[in-house]
C-alpha positions as CSV (number, residue, x, y, z in Angstrom):
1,X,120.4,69.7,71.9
2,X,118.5,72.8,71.1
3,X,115.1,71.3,72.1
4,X,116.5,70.5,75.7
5,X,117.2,73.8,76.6
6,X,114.2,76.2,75.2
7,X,112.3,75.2,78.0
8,X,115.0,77.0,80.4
9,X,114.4,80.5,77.7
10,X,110.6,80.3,78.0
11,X,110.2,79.9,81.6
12,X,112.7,83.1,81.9
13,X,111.1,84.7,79.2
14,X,107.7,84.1,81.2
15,X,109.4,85.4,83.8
16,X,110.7,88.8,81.9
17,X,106.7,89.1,81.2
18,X,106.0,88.9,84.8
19,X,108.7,91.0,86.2
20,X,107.8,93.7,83.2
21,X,104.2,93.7,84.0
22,X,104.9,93.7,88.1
23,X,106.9,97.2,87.0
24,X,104.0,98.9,85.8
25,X,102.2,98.0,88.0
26,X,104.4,99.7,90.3
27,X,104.9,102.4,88.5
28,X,101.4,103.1,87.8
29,X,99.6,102.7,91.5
30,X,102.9,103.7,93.9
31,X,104.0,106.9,92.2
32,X,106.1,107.6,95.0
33,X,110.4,107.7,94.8
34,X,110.7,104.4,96.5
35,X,108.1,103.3,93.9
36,X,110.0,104.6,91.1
37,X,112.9,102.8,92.1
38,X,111.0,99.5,92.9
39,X,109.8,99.7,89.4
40,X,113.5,100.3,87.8
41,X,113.9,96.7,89.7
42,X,111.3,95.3,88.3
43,X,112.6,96.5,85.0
44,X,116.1,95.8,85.4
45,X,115.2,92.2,86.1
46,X,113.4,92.2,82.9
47,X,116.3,93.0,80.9
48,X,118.6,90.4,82.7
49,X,116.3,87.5,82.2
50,X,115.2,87.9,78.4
51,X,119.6,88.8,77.8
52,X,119.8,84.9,79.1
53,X,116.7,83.7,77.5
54,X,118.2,84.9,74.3
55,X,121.6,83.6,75.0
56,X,120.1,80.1,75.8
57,X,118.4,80.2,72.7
58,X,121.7,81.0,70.8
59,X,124.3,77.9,69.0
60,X,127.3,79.9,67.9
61,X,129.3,81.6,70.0
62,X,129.5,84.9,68.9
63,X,125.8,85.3,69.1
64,X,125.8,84.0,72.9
65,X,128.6,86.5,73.6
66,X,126.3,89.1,72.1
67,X,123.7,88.5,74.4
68,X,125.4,87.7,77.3
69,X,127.2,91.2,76.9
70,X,123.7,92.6,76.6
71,X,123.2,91.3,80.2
72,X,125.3,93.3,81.3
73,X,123.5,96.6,82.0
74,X,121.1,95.6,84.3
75,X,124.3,93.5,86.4
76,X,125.6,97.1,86.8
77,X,122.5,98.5,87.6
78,X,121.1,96.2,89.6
79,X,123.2,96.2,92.8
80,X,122.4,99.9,93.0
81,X,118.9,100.2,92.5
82,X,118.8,97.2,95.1
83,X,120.5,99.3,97.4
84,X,118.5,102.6,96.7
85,X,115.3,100.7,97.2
86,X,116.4,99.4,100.9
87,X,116.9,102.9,101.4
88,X,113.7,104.0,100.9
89,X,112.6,101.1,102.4
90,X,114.2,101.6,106.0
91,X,113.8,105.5,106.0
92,X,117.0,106.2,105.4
93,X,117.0,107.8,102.0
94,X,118.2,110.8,103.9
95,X,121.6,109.7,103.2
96,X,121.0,109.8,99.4
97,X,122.8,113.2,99.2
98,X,124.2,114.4,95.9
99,X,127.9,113.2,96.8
100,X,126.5,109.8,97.7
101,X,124.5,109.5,94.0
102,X,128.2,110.3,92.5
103,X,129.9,107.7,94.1
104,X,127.2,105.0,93.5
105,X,127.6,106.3,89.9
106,X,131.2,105.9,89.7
107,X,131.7,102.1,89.5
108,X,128.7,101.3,87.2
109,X,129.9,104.3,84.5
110,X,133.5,102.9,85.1
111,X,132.7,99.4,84.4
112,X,130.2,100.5,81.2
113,X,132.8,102.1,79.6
114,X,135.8,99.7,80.6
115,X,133.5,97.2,78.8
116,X,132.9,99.2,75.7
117,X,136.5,99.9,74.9
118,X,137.5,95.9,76.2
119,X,139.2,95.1,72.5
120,X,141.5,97.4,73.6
121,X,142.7,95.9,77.5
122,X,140.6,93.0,78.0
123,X,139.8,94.4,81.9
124,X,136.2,92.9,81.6
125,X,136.3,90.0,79.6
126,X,139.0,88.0,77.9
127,X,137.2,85.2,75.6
128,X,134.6,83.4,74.8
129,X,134.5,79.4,74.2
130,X,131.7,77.0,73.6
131,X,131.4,74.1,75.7
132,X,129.9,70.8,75.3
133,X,130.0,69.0,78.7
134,X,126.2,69.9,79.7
135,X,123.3,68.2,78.4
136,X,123.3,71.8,75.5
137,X,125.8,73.6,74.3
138,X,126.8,77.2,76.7
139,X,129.4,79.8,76.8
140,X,132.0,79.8,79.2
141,X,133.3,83.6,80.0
142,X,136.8,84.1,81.3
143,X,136.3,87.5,83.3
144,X,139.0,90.5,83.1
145,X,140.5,91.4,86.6
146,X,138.2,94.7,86.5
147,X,135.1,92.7,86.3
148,X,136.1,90.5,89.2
149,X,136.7,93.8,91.1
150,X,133.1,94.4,90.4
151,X,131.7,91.6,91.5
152,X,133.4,92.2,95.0
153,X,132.6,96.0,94.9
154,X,128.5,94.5,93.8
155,X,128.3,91.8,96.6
156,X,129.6,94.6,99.1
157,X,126.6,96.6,98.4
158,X,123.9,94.2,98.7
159,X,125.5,93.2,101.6
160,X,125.2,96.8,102.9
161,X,121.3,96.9,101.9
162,X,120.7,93.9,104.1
163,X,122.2,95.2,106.8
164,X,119.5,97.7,107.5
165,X,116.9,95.3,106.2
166,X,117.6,92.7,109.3
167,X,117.8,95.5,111.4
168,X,114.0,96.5,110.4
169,X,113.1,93.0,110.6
170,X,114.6,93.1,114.5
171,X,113.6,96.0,115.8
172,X,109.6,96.7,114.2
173,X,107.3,93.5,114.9
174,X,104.3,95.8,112.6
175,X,106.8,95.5,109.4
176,X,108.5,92.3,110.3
177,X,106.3,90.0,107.5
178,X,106.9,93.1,105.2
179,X,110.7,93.1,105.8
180,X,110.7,89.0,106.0
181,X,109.7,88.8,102.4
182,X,112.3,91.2,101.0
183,X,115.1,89.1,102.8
184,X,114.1,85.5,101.6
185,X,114.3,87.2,98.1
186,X,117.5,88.9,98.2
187,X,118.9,85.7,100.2
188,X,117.8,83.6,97.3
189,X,119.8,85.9,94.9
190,X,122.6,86.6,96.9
191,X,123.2,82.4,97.1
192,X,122.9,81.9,93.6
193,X,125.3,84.7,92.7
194,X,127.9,83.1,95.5
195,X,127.6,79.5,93.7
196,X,128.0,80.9,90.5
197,X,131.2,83.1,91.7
198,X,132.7,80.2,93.2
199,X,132.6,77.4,91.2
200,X,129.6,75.4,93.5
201,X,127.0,76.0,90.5
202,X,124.9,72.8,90.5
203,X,124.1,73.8,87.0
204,X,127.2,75.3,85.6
205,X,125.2,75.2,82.1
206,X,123.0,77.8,83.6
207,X,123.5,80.9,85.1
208,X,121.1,80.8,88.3
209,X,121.2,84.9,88.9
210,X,118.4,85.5,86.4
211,X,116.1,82.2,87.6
212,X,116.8,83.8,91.5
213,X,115.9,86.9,90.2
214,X,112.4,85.5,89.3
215,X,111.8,84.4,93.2
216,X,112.8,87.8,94.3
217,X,110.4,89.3,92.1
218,X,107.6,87.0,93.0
219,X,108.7,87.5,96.8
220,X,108.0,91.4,96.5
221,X,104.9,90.4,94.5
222,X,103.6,88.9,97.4
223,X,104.5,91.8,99.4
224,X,102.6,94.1,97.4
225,X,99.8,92.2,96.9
226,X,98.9,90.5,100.0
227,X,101.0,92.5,103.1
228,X,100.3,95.8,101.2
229,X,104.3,96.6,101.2
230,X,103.3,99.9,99.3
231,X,100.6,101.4,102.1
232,X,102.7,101.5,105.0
233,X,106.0,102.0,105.1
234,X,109.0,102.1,108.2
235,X,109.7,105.8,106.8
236,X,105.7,106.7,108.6
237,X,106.9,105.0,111.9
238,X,110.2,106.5,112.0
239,X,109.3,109.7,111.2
240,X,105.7,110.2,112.8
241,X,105.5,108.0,115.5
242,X,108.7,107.7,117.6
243,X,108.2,111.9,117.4
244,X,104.6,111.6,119.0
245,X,104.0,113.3,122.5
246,X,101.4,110.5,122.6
247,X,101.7,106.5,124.3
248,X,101.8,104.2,121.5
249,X,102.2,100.2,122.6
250,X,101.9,97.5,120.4
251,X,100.6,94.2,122.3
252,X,100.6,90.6,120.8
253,X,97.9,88.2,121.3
254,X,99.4,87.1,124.5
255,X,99.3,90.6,125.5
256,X,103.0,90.9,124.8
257,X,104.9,93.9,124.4
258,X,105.9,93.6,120.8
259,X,106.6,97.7,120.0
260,X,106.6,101.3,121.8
261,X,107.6,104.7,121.1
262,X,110.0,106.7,123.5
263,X,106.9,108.0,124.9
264,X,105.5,104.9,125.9
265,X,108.8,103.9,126.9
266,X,108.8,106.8,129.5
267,X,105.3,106.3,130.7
268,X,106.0,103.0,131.9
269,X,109.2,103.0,133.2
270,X,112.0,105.0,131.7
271,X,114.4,103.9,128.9
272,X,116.3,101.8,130.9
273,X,113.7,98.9,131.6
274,X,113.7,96.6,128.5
275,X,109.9,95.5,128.1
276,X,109.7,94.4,124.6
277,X,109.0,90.8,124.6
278,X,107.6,91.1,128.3
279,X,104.0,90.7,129.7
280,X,102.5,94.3,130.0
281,X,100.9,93.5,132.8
282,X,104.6,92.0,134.3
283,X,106.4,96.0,133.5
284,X,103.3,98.2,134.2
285,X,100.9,97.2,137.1
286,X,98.5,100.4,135.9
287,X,97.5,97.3,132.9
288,X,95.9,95.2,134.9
289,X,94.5,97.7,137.6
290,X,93.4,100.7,135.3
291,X,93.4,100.2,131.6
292,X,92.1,96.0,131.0
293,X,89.0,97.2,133.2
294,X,88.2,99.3,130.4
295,X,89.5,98.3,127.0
296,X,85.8,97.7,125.7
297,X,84.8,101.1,126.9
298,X,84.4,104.5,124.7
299,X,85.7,107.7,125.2
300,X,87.8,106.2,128.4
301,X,89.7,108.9,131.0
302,X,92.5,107.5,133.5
303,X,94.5,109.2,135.9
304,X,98.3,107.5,135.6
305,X,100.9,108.3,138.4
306,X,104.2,109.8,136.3
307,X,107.0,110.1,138.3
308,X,105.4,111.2,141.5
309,X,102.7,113.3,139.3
310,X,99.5,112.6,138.5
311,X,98.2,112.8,134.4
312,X,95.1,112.4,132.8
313,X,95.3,110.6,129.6
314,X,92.8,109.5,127.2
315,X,93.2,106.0,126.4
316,X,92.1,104.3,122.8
317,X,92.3,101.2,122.2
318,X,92.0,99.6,118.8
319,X,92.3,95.8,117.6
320,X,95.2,95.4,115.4
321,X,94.2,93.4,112.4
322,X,96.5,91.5,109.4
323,X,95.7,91.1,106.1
324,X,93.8,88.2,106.7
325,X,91.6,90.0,108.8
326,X,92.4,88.2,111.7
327,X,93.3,90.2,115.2
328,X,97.3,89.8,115.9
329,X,97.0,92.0,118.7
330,X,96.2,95.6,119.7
331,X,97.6,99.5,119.9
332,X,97.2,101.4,122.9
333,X,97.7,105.4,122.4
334,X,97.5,107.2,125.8
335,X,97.6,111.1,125.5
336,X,97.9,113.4,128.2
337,X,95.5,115.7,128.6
338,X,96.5,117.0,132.0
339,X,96.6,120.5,130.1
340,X,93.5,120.5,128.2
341,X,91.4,119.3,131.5
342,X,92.8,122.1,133.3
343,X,92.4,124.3,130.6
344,X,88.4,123.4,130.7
345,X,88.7,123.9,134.5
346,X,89.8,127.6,134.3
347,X,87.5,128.0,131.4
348,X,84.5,126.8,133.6
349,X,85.5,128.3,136.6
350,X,86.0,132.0,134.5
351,X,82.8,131.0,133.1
352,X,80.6,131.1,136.4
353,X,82.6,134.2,137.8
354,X,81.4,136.2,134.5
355,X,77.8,135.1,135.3
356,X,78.7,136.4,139.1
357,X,80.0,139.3,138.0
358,X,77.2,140.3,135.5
359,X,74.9,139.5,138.1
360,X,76.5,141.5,140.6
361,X,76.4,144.8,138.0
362,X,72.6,143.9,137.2
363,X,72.2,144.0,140.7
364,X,74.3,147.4,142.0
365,X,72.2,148.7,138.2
366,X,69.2,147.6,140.4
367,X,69.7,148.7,144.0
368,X,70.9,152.2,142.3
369,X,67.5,152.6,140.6
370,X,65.7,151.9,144.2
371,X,68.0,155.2,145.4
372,X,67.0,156.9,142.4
373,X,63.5,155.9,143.0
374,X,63.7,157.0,146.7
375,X,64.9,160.2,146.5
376,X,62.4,160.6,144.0
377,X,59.5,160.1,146.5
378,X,61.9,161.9,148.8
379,X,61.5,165.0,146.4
380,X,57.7,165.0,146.3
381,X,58.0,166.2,150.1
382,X,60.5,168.8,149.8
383,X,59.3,172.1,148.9
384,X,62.3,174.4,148.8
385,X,63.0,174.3,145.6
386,X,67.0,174.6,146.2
387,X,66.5,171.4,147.8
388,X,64.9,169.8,145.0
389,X,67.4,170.9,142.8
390,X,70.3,169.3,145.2
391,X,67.9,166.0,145.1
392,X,67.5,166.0,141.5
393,X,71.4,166.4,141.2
394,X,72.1,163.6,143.6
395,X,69.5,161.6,141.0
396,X,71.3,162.1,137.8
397,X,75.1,161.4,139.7
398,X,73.7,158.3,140.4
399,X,71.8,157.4,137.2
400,X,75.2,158.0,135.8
401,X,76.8,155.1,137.9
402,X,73.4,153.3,137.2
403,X,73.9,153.4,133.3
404,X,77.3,152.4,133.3
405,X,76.3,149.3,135.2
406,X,73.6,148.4,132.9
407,X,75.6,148.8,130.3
408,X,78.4,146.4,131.6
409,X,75.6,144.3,131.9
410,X,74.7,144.0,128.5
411,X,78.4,143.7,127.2
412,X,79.9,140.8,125.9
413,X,83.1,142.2,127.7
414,X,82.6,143.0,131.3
415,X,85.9,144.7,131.6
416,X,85.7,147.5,129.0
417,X,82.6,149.4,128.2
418,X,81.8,150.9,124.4
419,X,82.1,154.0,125.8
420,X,80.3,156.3,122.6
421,X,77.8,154.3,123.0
422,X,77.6,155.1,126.9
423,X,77.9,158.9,126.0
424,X,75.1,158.8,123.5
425,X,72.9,157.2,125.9
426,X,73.7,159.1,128.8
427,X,73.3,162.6,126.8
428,X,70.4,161.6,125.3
429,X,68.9,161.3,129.0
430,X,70.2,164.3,130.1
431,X,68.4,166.3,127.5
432,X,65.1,164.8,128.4
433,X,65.4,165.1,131.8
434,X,66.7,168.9,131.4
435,X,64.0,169.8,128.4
436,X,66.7,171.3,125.9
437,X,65.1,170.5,123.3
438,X,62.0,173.0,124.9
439,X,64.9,175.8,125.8
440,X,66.1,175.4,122.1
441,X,69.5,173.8,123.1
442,X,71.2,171.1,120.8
443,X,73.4,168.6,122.6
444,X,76.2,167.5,119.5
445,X,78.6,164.5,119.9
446,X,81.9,164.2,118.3
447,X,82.9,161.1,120.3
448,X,85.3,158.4,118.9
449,X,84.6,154.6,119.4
450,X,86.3,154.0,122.3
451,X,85.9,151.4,125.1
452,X,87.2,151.8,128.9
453,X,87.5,149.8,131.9
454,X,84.5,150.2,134.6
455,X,87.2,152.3,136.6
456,X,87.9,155.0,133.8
457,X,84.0,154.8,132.9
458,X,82.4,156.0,136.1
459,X,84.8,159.1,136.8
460,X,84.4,160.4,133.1
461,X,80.6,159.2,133.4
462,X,80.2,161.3,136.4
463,X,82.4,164.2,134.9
464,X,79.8,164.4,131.7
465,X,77.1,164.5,134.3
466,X,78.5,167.4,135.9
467,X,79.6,169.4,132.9
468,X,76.3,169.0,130.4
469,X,74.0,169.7,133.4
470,X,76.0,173.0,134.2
471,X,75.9,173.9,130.8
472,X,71.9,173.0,130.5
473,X,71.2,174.9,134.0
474,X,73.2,178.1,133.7
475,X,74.8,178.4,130.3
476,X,71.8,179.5,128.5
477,X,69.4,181.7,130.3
478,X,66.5,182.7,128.0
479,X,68.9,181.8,125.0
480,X,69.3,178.8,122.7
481,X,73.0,177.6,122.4
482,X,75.1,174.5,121.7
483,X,76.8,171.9,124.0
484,X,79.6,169.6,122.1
485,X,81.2,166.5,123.6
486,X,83.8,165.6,122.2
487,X,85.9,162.3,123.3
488,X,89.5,161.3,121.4
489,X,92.1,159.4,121.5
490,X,95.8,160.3,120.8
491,X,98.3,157.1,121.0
492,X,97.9,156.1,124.9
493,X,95.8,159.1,125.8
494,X,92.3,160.0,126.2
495,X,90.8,163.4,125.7
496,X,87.5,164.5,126.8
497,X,86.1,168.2,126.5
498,X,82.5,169.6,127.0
499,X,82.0,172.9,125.7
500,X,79.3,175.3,124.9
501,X,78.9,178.8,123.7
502,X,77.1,180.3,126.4
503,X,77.8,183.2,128.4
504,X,80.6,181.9,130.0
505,X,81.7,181.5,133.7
506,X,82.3,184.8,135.6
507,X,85.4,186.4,135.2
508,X,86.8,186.0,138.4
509,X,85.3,182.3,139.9
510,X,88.4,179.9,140.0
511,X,87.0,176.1,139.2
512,X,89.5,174.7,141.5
513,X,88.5,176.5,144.9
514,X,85.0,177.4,144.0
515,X,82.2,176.2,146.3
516,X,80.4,174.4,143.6
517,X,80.4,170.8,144.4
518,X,79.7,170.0,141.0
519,X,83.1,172.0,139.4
520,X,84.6,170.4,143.0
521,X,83.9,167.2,142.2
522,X,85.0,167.4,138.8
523,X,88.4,168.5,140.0
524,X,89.0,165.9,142.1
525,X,87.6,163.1,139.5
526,X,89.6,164.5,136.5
527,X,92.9,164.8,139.1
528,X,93.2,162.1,141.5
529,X,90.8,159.6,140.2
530,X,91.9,159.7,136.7
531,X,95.3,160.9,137.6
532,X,95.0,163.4,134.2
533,X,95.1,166.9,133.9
534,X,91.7,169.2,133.6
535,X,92.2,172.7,132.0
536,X,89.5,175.7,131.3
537,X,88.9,177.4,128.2
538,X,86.8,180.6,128.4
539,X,87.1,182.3,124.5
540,X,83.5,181.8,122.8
541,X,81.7,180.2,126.4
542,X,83.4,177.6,128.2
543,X,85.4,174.6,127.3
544,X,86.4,172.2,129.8
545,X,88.9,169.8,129.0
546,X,90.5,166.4,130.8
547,X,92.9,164.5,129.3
548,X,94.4,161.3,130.8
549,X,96.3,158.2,130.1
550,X,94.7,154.9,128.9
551,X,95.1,152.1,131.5
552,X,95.3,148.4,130.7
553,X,92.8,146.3,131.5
């Protein structure tokens, strides 16, 4: 009798091999948690089938008890893990909380040690016998009224890992031969497990688990190996693309509406209108009209009507192929780039008003030169020399407008002008044109960097203008001296001074009601233009100084 039945040990012992070798293989190339897990399968298998194969190979009936004892481990374990790995499968390990790991813990730690301590209440198994009725001897187990409770409590929870599974398999047609596979081999498993429970074992020599066990291991083989069940899982759907702002539809070969996200869903008629299943061209008449015309197309732009509004969307469209490389169907992702186009729209349109704008300064910097030029010739003719001195005056006010032009001009930023740079430049040609460096006067900057908008620049501009050239005409007769302007900034405010340590202004000459234009002028710039104060220091020469509030550009 013994040589009937080693051919039942070595198939499941070639089994154990394969289900062993599957687990590392697993373990090795998807060292992920739902990888782990589908390893601890592979291996729990293992240790079922070679228990059997061993008891199979046994003739006395204390050394099949043994073994079949040793099988039981991996029934314990099994239904867990099993359950666990639909999890992970279905994205749903979220649930695997810390309570929920206790309580799957509780019945498999009960049951070990219920069976360790048996001698003592018989709650898992009750005897052994040897029978005789098959064509080899094998045990019959009468099972303890704990164990029973067990199986109940086990077929409950494979029950409530393929109640997710079929919903996977109904609801995602991309993971459908994925999910299919896992099914058929916890179907196989789950029928064998009811015969033997029941009494409808064909073969009540053999226990069919660990043989089913060998088809549900060859079914996720398959999985791996030829749908790629590792690569792509539901979790990456789930999570990713039912979140996506962007149009994702699934079509069939048939142009069938197999999948969509809530975005699609929207787009092509709200999420009330049940399309899956339907013609696209039947739900959405933009198919046929706007987005067939161009599926072989590149870089493809459509305007879509959304609820009364018109979008722009960017439309790709890519062939959706299966493992046999053969095309199934196709994805269409629409995103909406209603926001980005007007975005560039703004862009270009602020674009072309900077060039008008610099163009319009490079021209005011222009015509400004002409006047300068004019009154120049103008001044050729004049000989009164008070005359000339107004003329050359009205030259330097309006190369002061002039150089603030060019220099917006130049900028990068034609709303604020480096304004130490202006100062530089603008003393620099005041010197020249007044010959201090001949009358032994040094001009000396203590400016900060500081930038200003074009309607801060010109008053303060001018204001320079009028203070170094008073300084350069009247502070220093037949004397050298020094002229300082200085130019800070405290928290929102702006302080600009010109001093020098000339002789002074007279005693008695007031700046505000004096007949100068030039001190007039300053007034009126430093007061209502820049809405800032002006104040007049006479110890050691004269120190103008105007300070004024910052204003936003």
């Amino acid at each position: 009798m013994i040589g009937e039945y080693i051919p039942f040990a070595r198939h499941l012992m070639a089994a154990a091999v394969f289900s062993f070798v599957l687990g590392l293989y697993i373990l090795i190339y998807y060292r992920t948690s739902r990888g782990i897990v589908g390893a601890l399968l592979m291996f729990t298998s293992t240790e079922w089938m070679v228990g059997h194969a061993l008891e199979l190979q046994s003739t006395d009936v204390i050394t099949m008890a043994f073994w079949d004892k040793m099988q039981l481990p991996a029934i314990l374990i099994l239904p867990t893990i099993w359950f666990i790995y639909v999890l992970y499968h279905t994205n749903h390990e979220k649930w695997l909380t810390y309570r929920i790991w206790a309580l799957l813990s509780v019945m498999p730690i009960t049951t070990l040690f219920l069976a360790i301590t048996n001698e003592t209440h018989q709650l898992v198994w009750k005897n052994f016998t040897l029978n005789s009725d098959g064509p080899f001897l094998y045990l019959n187990e009468t099972n303890g009224i704990w164990f029973e409770i067990y199986v109940v409590y086990a077929f409950a929870l494979v029950i409530c890992g393929i109640l997710p599974l079929i919903h996977t398999f109904q609801s995602h047609y991309l993971y459908r031969r994925q999910t299919g596979a896992l099914l058929i081999g916890i179907a196989i498993t789950a029928l064998s497990s009811v015969m033997s429970v029941t009494g409808l074992n064909p073969l009540p020599y053999l226990d069919l688990i660990p043989f089913a066990l060998t088809v549900t291991n060859l079914t996720v083989a398959v999985s791996l190996f030829r749908f790629r069940l590792g690569d792509l899982v539901p979790m990456a759907r789930e999570a990713i693309v039912e979140s996506m702002s962007d149009s994702i539809i699934v079509l069939d070969s048939r142009n069938r509406i197999v999948d969509l996200n809530p975005s699609a869903h929207f787009l092509i008629g709200g999420p009330s209108l049940r399309v899956v299943g339907k013609q696209v061209d039947e739900v959405w008449s933009e198919w046929s009209s706007t987005i067939e015309p161009i599926s072989n197309e590149e870089g493809k732009e459509i305007v879509l009507d959304s609820n009364g509004v018109k979008h722009i969307y960017d439309v790709d469209i890519s062939p959706l192929i299966d493992w046999q490389n053969v095309a199934i169907g196709k994805v269409i992702v629409l995103r909406d780039i209603t926001d980005r186009k007007r975005g560039e729209q703004v862009k270009a349109s602020l674009r072309e008003k900077e060039v008008l704008l610099r163009e319009i300064h490079h021209r005011v910097k222009n015509n400004l030169q002409i006047i300068i030029s004019l009154l120049s010739l103008q001044s050729q003719y004049v000989k009164d020399q008070k005359y000339e001195e107004m003329i050359k005056e009205s030259q330097n006010r309006i190369r002061t407008m002039s150089l603030i032009h060019e220099k917006l001009y130049q900028s990068e930023n034609l709303e604020n002008i480096d304004f130490h740079e202006y100062i530089r430049t603008l003393v620099q040609d005041m010197a020249q044109s007044y010959g201090a460096q001949k009358k032994g006067i040094a001009l000396k900057l203590d400016v900060e960097d500081i930038s200003v908008g074009i309607d801060a620049a010109i008053p303060c501009g001018l204001i320079l203008n009028e203070l170094v050239s008073n300084s350069l005409i009247h502070a220093f007769p037949d004397r050298k001296g020094d002229i300082l302007v200085l130019l800070h900034s405290h928290g929102d405010c702006i302080e600009l001074a010109v001093s020098d340590n000339g002789i002074g202004l007279p005693e008695g000459l007031d700046f505000r009601t004096t007949t100068s234009l030039g001190l007039h002028l300053v007034t009126i710039l430093a007061e209502d233009q820049l809405d800032g104060e002006i104040s007049l220091d006479r110890k050691g020469g004269t120190t103008f100084r105007i300070k004024f509030r910052k204003k936003s550009t």
